[in-house]
C-alpha positions in Angstrom: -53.6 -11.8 154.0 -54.8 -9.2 151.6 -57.5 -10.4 148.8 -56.0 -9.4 145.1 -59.2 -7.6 143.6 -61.2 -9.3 140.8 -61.4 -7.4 137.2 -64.1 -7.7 135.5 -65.3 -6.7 132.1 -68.2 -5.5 130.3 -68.8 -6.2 126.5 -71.2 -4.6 124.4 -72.0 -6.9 121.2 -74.6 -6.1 118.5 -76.9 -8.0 117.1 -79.6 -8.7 115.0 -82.4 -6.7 114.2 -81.0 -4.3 116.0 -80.8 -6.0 119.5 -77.7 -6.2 121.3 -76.6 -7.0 124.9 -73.9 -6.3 127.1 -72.4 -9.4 128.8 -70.3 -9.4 131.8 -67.1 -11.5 132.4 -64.3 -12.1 134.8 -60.5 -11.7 133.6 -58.4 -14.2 135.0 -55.4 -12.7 135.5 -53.0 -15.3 135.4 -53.6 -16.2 131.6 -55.5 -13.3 130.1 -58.5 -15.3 129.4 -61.9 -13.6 129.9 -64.6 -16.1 132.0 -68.4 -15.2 130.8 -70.1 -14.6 133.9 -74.0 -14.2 132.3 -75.4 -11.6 129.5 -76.2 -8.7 131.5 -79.2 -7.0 129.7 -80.5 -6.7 126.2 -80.4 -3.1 124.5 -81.2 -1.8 121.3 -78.2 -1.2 119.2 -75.0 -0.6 122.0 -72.1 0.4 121.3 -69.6 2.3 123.5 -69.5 2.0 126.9 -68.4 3.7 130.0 -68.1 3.0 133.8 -68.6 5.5 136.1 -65.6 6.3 138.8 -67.6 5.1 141.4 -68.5 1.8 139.6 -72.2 2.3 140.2 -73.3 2.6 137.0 -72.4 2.0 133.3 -73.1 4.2 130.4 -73.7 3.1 126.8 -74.7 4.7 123.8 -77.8 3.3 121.7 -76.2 3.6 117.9 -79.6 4.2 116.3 -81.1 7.3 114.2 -85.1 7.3 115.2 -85.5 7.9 119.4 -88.0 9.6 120.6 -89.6 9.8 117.2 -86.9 12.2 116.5 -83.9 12.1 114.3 -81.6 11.2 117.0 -79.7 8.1 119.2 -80.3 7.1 122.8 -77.5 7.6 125.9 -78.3 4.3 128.0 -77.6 4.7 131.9 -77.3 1.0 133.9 -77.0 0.4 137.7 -74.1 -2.1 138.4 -75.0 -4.4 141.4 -72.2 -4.5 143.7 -73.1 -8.2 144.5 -74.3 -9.6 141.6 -72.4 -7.0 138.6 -75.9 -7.3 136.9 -77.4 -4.1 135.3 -80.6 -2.9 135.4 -81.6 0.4 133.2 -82.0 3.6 135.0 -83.1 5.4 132.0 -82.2 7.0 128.6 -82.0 10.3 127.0 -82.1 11.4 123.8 -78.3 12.4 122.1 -79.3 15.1 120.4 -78.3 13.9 117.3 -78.1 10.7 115.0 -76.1 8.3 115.2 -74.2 8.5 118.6 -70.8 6.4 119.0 -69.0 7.4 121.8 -69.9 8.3 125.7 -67.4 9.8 128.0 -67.1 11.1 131.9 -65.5 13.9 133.2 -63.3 12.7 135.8 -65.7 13.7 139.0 -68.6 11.6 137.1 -70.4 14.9 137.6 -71.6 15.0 133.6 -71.1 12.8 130.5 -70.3 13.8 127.3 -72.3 11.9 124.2 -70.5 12.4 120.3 -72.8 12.1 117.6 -71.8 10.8 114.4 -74.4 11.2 112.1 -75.2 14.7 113.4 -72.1 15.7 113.7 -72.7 16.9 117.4 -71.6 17.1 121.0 -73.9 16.8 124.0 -73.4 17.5 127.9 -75.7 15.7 130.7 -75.4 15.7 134.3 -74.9 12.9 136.5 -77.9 12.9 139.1 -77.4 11.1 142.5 -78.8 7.9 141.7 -76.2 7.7 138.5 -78.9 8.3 135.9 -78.4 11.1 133.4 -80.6 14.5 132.7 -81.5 15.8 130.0 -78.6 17.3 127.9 -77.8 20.9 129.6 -75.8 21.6 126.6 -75.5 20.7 122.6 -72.6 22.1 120.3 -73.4 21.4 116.2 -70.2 21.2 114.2 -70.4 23.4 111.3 -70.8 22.2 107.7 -67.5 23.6 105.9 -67.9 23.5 102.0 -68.6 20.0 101.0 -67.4 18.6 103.9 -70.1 17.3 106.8 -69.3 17.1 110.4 -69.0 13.7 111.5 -67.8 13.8 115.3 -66.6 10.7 116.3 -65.4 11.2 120.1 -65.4 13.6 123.2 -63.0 13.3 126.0 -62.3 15.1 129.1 -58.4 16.1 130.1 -57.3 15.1 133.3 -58.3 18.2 135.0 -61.4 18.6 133.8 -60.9 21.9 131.9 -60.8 20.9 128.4 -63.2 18.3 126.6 -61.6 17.4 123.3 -63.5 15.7 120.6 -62.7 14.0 117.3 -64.2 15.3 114.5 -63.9 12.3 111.4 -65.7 14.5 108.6 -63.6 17.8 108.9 -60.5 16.5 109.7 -60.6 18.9 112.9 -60.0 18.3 116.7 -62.1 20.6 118.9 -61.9 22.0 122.3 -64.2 22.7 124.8 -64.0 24.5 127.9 -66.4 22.2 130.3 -68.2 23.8 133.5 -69.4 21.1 135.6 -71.3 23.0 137.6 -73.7 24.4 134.7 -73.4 21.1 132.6 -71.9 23.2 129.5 -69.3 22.9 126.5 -67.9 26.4 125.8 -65.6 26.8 122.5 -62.0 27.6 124.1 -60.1 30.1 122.8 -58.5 28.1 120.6 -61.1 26.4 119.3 -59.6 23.6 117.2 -56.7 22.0 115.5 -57.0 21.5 111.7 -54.9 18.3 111.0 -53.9 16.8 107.7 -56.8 16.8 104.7 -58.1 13.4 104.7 -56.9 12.3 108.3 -60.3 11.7 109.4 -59.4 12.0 113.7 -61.4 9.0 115.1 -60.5 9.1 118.8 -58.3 10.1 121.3 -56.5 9.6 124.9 -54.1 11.7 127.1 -51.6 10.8 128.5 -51.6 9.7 132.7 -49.5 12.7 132.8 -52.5 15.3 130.9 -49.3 16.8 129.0 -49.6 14.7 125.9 -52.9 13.5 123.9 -53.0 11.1 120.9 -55.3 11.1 117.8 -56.0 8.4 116.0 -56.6 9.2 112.6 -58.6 6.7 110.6 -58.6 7.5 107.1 -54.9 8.7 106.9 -54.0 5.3 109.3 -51.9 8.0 111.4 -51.0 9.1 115.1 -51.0 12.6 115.9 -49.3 13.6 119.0 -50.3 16.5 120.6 -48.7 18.4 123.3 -51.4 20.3 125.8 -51.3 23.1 128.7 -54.7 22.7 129.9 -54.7 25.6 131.8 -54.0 27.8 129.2 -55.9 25.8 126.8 -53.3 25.6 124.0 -52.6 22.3 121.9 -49.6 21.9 119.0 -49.0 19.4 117.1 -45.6 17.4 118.0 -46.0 14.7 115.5 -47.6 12.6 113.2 -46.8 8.9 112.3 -48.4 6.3 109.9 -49.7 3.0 112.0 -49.1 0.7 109.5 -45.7 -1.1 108.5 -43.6 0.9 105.6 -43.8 -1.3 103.2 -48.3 -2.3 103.0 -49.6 0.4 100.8 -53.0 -1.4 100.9 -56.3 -0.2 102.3 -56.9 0.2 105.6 -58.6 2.6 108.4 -57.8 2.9 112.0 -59.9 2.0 115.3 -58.9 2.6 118.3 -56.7 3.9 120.3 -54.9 3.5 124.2 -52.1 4.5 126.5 -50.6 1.7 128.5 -51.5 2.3 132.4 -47.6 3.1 132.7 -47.8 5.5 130.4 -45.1 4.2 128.1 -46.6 2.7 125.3 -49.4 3.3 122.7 -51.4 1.0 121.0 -53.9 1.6 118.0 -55.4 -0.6 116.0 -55.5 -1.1 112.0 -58.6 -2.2 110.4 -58.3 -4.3 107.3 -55.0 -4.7 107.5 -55.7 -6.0 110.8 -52.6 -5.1 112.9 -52.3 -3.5 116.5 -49.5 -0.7 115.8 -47.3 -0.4 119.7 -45.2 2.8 119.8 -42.6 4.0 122.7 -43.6 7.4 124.2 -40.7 9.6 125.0 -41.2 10.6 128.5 -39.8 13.8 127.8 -41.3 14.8 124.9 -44.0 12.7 124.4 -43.2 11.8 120.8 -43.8 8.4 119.3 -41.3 5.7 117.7 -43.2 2.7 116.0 -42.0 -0.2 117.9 -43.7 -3.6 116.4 -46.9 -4.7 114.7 -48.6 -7.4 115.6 -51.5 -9.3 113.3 -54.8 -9.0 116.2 -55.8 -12.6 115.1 -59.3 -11.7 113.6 -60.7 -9.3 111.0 -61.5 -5.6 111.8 -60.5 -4.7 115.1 -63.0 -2.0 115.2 -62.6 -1.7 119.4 -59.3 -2.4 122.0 -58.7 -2.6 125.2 -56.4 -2.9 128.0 -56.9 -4.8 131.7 -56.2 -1.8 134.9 -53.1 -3.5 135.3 -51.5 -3.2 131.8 -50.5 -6.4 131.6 -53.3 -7.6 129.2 -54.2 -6.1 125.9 -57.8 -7.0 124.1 -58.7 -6.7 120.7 -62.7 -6.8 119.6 -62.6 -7.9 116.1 -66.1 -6.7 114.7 -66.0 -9.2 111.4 -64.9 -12.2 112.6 -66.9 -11.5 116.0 -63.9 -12.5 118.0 -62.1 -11.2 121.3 -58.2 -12.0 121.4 -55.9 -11.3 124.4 -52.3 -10.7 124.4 -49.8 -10.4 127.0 -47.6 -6.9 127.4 -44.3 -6.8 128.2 -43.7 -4.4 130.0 -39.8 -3.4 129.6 -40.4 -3.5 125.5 -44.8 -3.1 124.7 -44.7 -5.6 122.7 -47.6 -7.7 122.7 -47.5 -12.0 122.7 -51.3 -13.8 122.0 -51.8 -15.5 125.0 -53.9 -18.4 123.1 -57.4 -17.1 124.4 -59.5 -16.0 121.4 -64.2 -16.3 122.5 -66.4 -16.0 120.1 -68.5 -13.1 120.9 -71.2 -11.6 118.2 -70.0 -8.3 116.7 -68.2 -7.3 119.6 -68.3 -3.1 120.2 -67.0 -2.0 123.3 -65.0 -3.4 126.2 -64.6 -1.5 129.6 -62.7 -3.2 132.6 -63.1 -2.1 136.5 -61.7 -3.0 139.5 -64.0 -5.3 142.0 
């Protein structure tokens, strides 16, 4: 008889005074409820989180503006014990900037790739044997462009490692990088971004399973770009963009996050304030999007999202409320049902599943 594999998560949840922890739990997978299994560590400020392939060790970024004695945010590297789950710090780097939010992995886990909000930055740092990071081989600065101030907000790798594509909030731009692992760098590509709509404010991003398509989440404008990419010839046009929210609220609001069902037929994003997770059908052809329901997430600003390895459970962090809510996916339509599980969890950040 063949064991099902476990998934477990792993939340990081602010707190005060600027001490947060990252708490690990057990999905149960026959009612999308999340078991706490024990608080993990304590770290100043977490926030996003990473696992690496090899589920050896988890990366978070420290969302502070003073490490080091320098103007600039910490990248966190944990070891993940394969009996236990518990983490214990390898080290931390310096992000090379203030204000870090967002920690990515090429798909080798040779390097990571750390955005800086508040400096309106992109670092590279490479993956040493024992999963601990570097220092950063390599630091791009997004320019200042009249009155408006770089605010990058995310940085992820395509599926075949060419291309590292990051989010910049403050000048409505989406750049691309050409990544050598080898030398740890970030080399403008030779089209060196995509200017989207004034005001869009791109927040983050994921590609499609099949690398042809990548998706924007725009949080000021509460749109989804879709964008189609050739990787190896490091072009991207933009296909489409839709609002997330329902036609007729004409409210405030601003967009979180964003995900691509494991299937690759759906995509879910998240509205803040009005408190909805947007689904849309992806045309497997084409890749564009068609708005398919909106469902309230059951708390108040869904800053973070996520969804189980399987696809059939979808999370929503709700940072005001501190809440986490599950809901089940069905899979012939995306839409999403509460499945009545809704923990208490202080300012919830980040959640990252893996496989045990």
């Amino acid at each position: 008889m063949i064991r099902a594999r476990e998934i477990r998560a792993y939340v990081a949840c602010s707190g005060p005074k600027g001490v947060g922890t990252i708490r690990h739990y057990r999905l149960n997978a026959a009612d999308g409820s999340l078991e706490f299994i024990h608080q993990s560590i304590e770290i100043r400020n977490p926030s996003f989180l990473v696992v690496h392939p090899d589920q050896r060790t988890l990366y978070c970024v420290n969302e502070m503006n003073d490490y080091g004695g320098q103007p600039a945010g910490a990248v966190s590297s944990f070891a993940i014990d394969p009996q236990t789950w518990q983490l214990t710090l390898l080290g931390q780097q310096s992000s090379m900037g203030e204000g870090p939010c967002f920690v990515g992995l090429d798909n080798t886990g040779r390097t990571a790739q750390v955005a800086n909000f508040g400096g309106g930055s992109v670092a590279i740092y490479p993956v040493r044997s024992d999963g601990s990071l570097g220092p950063a081989s390599d630091l791009r600065q997004h320019p200042t462009l009249g009155d408006k101030v770089p605010r990058a907000h995310s940085i992820r790798v395509d599926p075949t490692n060419r291309i590292a594509v990051t989010c910049d909030l403050g000048l409505d731009r989406v750049f691309f990088y050409r990544v050598d692992l080898e030398h740890g760098t970030l080399t403008p590509n030779h089209q060196p971004w995509l200017q989207l709509a004034p005001g869009a404010g791109p927040r983050h991003s994921e590609f499609h399973p099949n690398g042809k398509w990548l998706y924007v989440i725009n949080e000021l404008g509460n749109t989804m770009t879709a964008i189609a990419c050739d990787a190896a010839q490091g072009t991207f046009t933009e296909l489409q963009t839709l609002s997330t929210l329902p036609p007729d609220y004409t409210d405030t609001s601003y967009c979180g996050d964003v995900h691509v069902s494991p299937d690759g037929r759906f995509l879910y994003g998240t509205n803040r304030v009005h408190n909805s997770i947007v689904c849309f059908a992806i045309d497997q052809g084409d890749g564009t999007l068609t708005p398919v329901a909106w469902e309230p997430c059951r708390g108040d600003f869904p800053r973070n999202c996520a969804l189980d390895p399987t696809g059939h459970y979808f999370f929503s962090l709700t940072h005001r409320s501190n809440n986490i809510v599950s809901f089940a996916i069905d899979k012939r339509s995306g839409v999403l049902t509460p499945t009545g599980f809704d923990m208490q969890v202080e300012s919830p950040m980040c959640c990252k599943f893996m496989l045990a």
